[in-house]
C-alpha positions in Angstrom: 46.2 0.2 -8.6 44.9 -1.1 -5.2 41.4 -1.4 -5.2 40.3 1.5 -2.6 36.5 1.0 -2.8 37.1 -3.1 -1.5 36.0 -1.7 2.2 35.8 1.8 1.4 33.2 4.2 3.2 30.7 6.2 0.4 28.9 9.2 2.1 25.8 9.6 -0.3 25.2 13.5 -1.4 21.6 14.0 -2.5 22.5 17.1 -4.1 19.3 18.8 -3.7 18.8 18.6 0.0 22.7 19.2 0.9 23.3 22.8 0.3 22.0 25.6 -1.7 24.2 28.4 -2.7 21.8 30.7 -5.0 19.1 30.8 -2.4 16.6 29.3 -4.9 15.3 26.5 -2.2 17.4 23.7 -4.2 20.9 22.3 -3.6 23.3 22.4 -5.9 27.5 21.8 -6.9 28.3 25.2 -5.6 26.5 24.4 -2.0 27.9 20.6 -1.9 31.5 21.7 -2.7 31.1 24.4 0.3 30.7 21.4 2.3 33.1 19.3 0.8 35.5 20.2 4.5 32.3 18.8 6.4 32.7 15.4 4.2 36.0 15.2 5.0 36.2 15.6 8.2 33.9 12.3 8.6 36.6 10.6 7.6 34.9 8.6 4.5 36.5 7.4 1.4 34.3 8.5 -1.8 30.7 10.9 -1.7 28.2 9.1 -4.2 26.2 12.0 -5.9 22.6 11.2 -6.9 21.2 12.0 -9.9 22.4 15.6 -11.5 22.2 15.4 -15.3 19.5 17.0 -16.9 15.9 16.0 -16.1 12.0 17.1 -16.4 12.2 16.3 -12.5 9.5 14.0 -12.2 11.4 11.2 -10.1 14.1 14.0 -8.7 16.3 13.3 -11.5 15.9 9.5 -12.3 14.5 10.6 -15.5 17.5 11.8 -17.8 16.8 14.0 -20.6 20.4 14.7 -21.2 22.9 12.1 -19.6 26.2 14.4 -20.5 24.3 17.7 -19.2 25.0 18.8 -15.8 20.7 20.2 -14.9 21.0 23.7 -14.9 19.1 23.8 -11.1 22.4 21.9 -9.8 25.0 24.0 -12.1 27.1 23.3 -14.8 29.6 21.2 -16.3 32.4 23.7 -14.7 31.1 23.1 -11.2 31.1 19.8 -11.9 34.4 19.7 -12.9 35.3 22.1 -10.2 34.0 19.4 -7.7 35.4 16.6 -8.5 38.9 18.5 -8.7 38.3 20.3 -5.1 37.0 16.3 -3.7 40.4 14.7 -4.4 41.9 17.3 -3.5 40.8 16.6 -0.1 41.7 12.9 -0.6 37.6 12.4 -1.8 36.5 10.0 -4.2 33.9 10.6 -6.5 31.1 8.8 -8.2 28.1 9.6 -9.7 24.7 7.7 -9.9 24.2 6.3 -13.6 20.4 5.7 -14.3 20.2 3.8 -17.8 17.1 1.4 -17.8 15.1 4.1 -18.4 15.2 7.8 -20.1 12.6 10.7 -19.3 10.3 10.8 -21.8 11.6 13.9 -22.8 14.8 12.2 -24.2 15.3 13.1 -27.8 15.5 9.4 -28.3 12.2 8.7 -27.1 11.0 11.7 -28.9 11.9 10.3 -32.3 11.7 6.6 -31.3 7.6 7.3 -30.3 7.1 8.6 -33.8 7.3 5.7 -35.8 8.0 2.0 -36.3 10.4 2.7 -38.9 12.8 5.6 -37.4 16.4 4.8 -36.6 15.5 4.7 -33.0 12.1 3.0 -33.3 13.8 -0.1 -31.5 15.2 1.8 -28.6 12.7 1.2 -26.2 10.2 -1.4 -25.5 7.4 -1.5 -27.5 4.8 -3.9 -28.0 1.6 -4.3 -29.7 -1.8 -4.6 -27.9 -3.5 -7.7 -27.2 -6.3 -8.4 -29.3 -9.1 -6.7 -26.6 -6.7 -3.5 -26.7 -5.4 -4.2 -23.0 -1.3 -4.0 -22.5 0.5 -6.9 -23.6 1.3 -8.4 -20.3 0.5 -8.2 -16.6 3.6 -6.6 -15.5 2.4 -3.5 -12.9 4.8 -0.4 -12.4 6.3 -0.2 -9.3 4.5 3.5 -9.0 1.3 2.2 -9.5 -1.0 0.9 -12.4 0.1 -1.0 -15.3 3.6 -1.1 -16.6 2.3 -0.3 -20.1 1.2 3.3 -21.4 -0.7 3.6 -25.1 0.9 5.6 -27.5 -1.5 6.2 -30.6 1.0 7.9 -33.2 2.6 3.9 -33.2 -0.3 2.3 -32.0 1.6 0.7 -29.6 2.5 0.2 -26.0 5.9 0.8 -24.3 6.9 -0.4 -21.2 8.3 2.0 -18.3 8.6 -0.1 -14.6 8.4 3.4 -13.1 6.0 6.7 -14.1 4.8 6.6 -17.2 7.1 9.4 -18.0 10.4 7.2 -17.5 10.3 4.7 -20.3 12.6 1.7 -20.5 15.1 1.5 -22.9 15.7 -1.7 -24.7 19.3 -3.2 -23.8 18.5 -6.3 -26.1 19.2 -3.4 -28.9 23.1 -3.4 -29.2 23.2 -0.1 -30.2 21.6 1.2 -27.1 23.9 -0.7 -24.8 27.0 0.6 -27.0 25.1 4.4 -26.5 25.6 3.6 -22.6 29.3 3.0 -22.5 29.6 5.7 -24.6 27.9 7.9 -21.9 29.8 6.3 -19.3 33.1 6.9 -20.8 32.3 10.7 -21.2 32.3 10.8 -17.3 34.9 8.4 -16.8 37.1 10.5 -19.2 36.3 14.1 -17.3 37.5 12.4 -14.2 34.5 10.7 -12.4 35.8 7.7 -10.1 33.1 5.5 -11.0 29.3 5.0 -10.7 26.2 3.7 -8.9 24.2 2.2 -11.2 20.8 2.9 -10.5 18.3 -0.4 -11.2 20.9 -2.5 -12.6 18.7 -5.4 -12.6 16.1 -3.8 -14.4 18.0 -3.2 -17.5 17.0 -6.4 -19.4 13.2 -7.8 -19.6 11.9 -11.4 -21.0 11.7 -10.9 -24.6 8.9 -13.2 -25.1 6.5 -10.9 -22.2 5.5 -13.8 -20.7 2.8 -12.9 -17.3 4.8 -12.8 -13.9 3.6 -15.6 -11.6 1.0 -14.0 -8.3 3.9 -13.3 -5.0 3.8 -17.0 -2.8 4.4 -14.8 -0.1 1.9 -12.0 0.1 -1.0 -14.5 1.4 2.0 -16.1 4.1 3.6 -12.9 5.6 1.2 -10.2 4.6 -2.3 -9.6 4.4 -2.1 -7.5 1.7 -0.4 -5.0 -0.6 -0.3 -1.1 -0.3 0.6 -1.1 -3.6 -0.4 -4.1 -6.5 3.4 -4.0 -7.6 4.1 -6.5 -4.3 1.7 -8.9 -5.5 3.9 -10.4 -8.4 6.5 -12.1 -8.8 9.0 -10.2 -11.1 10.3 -13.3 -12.8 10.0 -11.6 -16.3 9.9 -7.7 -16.2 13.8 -7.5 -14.4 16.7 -9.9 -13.3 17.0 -11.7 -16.8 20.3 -13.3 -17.6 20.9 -11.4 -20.2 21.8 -9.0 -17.8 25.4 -10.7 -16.7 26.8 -10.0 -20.6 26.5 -6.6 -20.6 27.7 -5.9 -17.0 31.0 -7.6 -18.4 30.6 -4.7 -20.9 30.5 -2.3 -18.4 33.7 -4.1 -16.6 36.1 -4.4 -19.8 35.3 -0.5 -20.1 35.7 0.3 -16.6 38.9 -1.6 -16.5 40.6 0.5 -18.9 40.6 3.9 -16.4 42.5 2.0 -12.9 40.9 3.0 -10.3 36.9 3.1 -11.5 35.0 1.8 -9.8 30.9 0.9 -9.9 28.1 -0.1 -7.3 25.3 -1.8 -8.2 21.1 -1.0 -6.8 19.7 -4.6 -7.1 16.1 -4.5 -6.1 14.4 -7.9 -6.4 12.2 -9.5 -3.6 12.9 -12.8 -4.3 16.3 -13.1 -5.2 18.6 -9.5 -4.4 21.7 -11.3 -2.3 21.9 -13.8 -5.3 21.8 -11.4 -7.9 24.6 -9.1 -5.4 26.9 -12.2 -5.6 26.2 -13.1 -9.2 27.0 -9.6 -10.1 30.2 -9.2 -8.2 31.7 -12.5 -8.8 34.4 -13.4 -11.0 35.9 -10.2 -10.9 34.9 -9.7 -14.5 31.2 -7.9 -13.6 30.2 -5.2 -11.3 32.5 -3.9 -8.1 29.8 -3.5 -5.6 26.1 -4.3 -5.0 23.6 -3.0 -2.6 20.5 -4.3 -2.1 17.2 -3.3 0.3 17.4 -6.3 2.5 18.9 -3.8 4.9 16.9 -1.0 4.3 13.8 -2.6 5.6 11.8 -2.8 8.8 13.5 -6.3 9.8 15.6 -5.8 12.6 16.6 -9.2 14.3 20.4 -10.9 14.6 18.9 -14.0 11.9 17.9 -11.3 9.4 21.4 -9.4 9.1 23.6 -13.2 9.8 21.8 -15.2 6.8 21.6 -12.2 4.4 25.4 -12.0 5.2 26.1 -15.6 5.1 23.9 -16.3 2.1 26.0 -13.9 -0.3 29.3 -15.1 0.4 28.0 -18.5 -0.1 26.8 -17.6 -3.2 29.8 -15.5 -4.0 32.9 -16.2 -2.0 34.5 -13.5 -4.4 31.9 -11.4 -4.7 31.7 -7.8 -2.9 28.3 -6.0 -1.2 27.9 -2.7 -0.3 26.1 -2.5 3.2 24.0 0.6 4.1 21.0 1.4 6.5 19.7 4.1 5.0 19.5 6.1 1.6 17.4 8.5 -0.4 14.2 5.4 -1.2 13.4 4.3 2.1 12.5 5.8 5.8 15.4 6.8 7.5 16.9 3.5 9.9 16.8 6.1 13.1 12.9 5.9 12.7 12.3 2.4 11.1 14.2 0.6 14.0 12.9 3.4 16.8 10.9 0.3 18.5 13.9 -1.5 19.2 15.4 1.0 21.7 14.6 3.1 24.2 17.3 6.6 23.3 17.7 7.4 19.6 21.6 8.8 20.8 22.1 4.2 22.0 20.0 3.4 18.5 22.4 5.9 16.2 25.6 4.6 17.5 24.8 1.0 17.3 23.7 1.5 13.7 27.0 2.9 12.5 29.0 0.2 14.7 27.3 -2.1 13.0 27.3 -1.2 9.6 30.9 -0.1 9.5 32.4 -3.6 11.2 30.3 -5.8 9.0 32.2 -7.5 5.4 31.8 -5.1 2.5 32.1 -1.9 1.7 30.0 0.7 3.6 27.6 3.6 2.1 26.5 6.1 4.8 23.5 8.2 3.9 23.8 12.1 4.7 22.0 13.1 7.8 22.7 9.6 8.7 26.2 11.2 10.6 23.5 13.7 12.8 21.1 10.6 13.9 18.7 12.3 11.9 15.4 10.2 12.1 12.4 11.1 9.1 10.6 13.8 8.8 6.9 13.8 9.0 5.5 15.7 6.4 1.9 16.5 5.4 0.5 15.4 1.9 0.1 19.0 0.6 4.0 19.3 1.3 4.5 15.9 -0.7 6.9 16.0 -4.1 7.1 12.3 -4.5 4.7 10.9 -6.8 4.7 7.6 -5.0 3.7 9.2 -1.8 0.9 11.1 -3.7 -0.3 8.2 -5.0 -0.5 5.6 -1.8 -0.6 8.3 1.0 -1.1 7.5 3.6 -0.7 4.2 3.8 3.0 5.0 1.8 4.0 8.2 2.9 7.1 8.2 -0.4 10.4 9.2 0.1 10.4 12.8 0.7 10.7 12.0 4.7 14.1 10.9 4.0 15.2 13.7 1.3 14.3 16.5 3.5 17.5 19.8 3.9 20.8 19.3 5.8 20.3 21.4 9.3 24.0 23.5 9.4 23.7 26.0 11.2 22.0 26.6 15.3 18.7 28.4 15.0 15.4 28.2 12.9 14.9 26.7 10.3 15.9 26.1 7.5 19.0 26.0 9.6 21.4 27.9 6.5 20.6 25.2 3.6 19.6 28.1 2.0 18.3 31.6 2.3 15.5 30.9 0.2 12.2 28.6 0.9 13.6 24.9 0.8 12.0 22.9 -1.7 10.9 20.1 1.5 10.7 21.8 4.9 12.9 21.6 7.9 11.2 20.2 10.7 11.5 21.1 14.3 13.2 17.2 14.9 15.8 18.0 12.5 16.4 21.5 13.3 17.7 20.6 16.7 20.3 18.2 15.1 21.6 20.4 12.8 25.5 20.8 12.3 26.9 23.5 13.9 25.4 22.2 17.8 26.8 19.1 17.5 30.2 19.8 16.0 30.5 22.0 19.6 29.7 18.8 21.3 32.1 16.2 22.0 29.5 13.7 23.1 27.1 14.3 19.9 26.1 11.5 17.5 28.4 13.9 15.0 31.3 13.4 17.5 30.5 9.6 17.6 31.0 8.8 13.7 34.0 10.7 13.5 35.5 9.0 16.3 34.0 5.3 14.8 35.4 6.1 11.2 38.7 7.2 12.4 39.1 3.7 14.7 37.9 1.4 11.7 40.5 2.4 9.6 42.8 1.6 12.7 42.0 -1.6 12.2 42.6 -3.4 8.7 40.5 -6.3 9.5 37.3 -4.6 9.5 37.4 -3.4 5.5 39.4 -6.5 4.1 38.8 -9.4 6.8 36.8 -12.5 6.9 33.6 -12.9 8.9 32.3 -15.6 11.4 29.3 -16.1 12.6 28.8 -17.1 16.1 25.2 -19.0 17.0 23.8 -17.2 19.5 20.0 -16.7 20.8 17.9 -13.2 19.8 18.6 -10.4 20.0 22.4 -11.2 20.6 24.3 -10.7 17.1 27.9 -12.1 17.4 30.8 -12.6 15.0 34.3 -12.2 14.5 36.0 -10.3 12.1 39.6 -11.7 11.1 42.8 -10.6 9.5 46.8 -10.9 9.3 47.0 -8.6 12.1 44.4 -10.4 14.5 40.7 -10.6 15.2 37.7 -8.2 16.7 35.2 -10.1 18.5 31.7 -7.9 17.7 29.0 -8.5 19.8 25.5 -6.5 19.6 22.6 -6.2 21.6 20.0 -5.9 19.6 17.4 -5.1 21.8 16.2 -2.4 24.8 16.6 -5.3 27.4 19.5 -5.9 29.1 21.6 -9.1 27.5 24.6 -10.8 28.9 26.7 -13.0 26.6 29.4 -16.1 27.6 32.7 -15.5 26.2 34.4 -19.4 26.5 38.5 -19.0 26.2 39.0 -15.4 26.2 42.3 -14.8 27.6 42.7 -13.9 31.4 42.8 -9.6 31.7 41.7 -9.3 28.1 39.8 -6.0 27.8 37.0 -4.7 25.8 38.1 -2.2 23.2 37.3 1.7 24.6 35.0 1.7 21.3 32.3 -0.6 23.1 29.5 0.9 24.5 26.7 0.2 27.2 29.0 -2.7 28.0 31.1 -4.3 30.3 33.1 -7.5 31.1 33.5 -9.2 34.7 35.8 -12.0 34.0 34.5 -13.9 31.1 30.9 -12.5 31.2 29.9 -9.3 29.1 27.3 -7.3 29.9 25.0 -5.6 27.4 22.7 -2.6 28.3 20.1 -1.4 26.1 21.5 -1.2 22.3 24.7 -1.9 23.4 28.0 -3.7 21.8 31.2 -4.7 22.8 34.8 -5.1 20.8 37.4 -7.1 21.7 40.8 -7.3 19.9 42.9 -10.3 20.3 46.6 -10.7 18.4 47.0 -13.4 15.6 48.4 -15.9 18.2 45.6 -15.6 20.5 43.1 -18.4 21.3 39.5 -18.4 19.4 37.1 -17.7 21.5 33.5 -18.6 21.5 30.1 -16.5 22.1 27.1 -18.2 23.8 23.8 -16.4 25.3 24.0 -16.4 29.1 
């Protein structure tokens, strides 16, 4: 079977912000496949649904208490079923986010395994005794705050959880508990889901020795100090073992026997997260995809997005990444990279050129379509325990997770009829669905248009990449295939640029995609945030790009 995710376009559904259909302020199947007709008519390739299995709901539904349970606030297994049917029906792929390196603490297995030292689950998390003072057995912090090590007194022991204290790790060096997980993943592989994004997946092994992560080098050379204690370490011990790479070849052989499955990997290490992408994708006997955050940060600059590029198919020539600019963990990218540009509508539509002519595979976050930028929330309306805990300083991720706007009108804009469980905001109201679909020059309007021209153009989801060396803020490559070669050029930057295009045929034109540019002979001009295309046939002369 071809592989369809290998430059594919993933839409990202947080089900609870998407649409409610019982009007109880929360999102659900129902809502989502009432707006399965919006999803398609982006002209994506899959929808990746965040977490909807059973859960207490302290992390939003990172914290399984049933991982074959649809949660009863989202539906049941019928709508689930009901979805995924009515999604390829509309030519949708579907996959679903997998979180395994941790249970809720409500899981039946922890239940039993926190009982004694002698149960049949006793070794199916991470325990460990104290040190001889009583502190925790090692340094490691969770990334939530405080130590990665909570007291339990019925074993006398300490288990490790690298988020709340109510998410405990599971312990993949236990065979049985890896076997357990491709049991669960064949369960949804078998009732027809088309993969999954695997939540953490470099968290799932830890150093069994618990040696002391080594203080962060770079904290005292690039920051002058850390909102939260977690940045001060290295993680060399508590994630990214190499352990990791046998049972992700686990997860392969399994996923090889249903064609067409597919899975996407979260890497989130500091130190080493393009790496670990290639390391994970390469060989084609691991993971499909990784994503990692070097993307979803504050860093916008031509160097930054060229060596993160450059480094992972070095690294991996075979390997695959993901790309995205925003998701459900971080401030949306309309509001991270607001300072570099002067109109959000220029920002907005460079983003998605960018992303979606870039090598890899593509996931768009939703919202992301309506140039929706984060919502500013006060702490009382706060759900996010990691905004709770470092406010204000780290405002959490509720900013990003806030309703879909659909309809014209107040808010909440028809997300439900009901109180939404995050407010809609005055900022998001006035991008909300139904005004841009009736406006041909809305940032709506725009990402159709983009998504139907890259699939126009085969080079842009299979091709190879070049870079070109060129000054800040000018980003410049080449994307190349059987079928020719797109020159990409981006002006990063509210300034106006003008690039030097050296052997670009006479009368060659830029491509009606390009925007806030222009091209007087062999000289194009770059307005604020703007970009230019240019498509050249196979037999065509390579051209070079040089800052004028």
């Amino acid at each position: 079977m071809q592989e369809w995710w290998r430059g594919a376009v993933i839409y990202q559904v947080y089900p609870r912000s998407f649409q409610d259909s019982n009007g109880d302020g929360i999102g659900d199947l129902p809502g989502i496949i009432n707006r399965l007709d919006h999803i398609a008519s982006l002209g994506v390739d899959c929808i990746w649904l965040s977490p909807i299995t059973q859960s207490p709901q302290a992390d939003m539904g990172y914290d399984v208490s049933d991982y074959t349970e649809i949660d009863r606030i989202f539906g049941s297994l019928q709508d689930f079923d009901s979805l995924v049917e009515q999604a390829h029906a509309r030519g949708l792929k579907v996959i679903m986010d997998l979180v395994i390196s941790h249970s809720s603490d409500q899981h039946p297995w922890f239940q039993e395994s926190r009982l004694s030292r002698t149960n049949r689950r006793a070794d199916w998390y991470v325990w460990a005794d104290a040190l001889k003072d009583g502190s925790p057995p090692n340094n490691w912090p969770a990334v939530f705050g405080g130590r990665a090590w909570e007291w339990n007194p019925t074993r006398g022991q300490y288990y490790l959880h690298n988020f709340l204290a109510s998410q405990p790790d599971l312990n993949f060096h236990n065979r049985e508990v890896q076997d357990q997980m491709l049991d669960i993943m064949r369960f949804w592989l078998e009732r027809g889901i088309d993969g999954f994004r695997m939540d953490t997946v470099n968290y799932y092994f830890h150093d069994s020795k618990l040696r002391n992560n080594p203080p962060n080098r770079e904290l005292g050379e690039h920051l002058p100090y850390a909102v939260n204690p977690y940045d001060m370490q290295e993680h060399k011990y508590s994630k990214s073992q190499p352990e990791n790479v046998a049972f992700l070849k686990r997860v392969r052989a399994l996923l090889d026997k249903f064609p067409g499955a597919t899975t996407v990997g979260e890497v989130g290490d500091s130190h080493k997260s393009v790496p670990l992408m290639a390391e994970y994708t390469s060989g084609g006997d691991k993971l499909h995809m990784c994503y990692s955050f070097d993307f979803l940060g504050h860093e916008f600059t031509a160097a930054h997005f060229r060596t993160r590029i450059e480094q992972f198919f070095k690294a991996g020539p075979d390997g695959w990444p993901c790309w995205s600019f925003s998701n459900h963990d971080v401030p949306r990218h309309m509001t991270r990279w607001a300072p570099h540009s002067l109109n959000a509508a220029d920002l907005g539509r460079q983003a998605a050129a960018l992303v979606l002519s870039l090598k890899g595979s593509v996931c768009l976050y939703q919202g992301e379509e309506l140039g929706l930028p984060e919502t500013d929330l006060l702490f009382e309306e706060l759900t996010d325990p990691r905004g709770m805990r470092f406010w204000p300083e780290d405002k959490g991720r509720d900013g990003c997770r806030t309703p879909i706007p659909w309809d014209a009108g107040e808010a909440p804009n028809g997300f439900t009829t009901g109180r939404p469980w995050l407010p809609v905001k005055p900022a998001q109201s006035a991008l909300n669905v139904a005004g841009q679909n009736a406006d041909p020059d809305s940032t709506l309007a725009f990402y159709r248009r983009i998504l139907a021209w890259r699939r126009t153009h085969a080079m842009l989801a299979h091709g190879d990449i070049e870079f070109f060396r060129t000054a800040e803020p000018i980003l410049a490559f080449r994307r190349l295939g059987e079928t020719g070669a797109i020159t990409c050029v981006f002006n990063l930057s509210p300034e106006p640029r003008k690039v030097t295009l050296t052997g670009l045929p006479e009368g060659a034109p830029l491509d009606p995609m390009s925007h806030n540019a222009t091209l007087t002979r062999r000289t194009v001009s770059l307005g604020a945030n703007g970009y230019a295309f240019l498509a050249l046939p196979p037999d065509a002369p390579a051209i070079k790009v040089r800052s004028a």
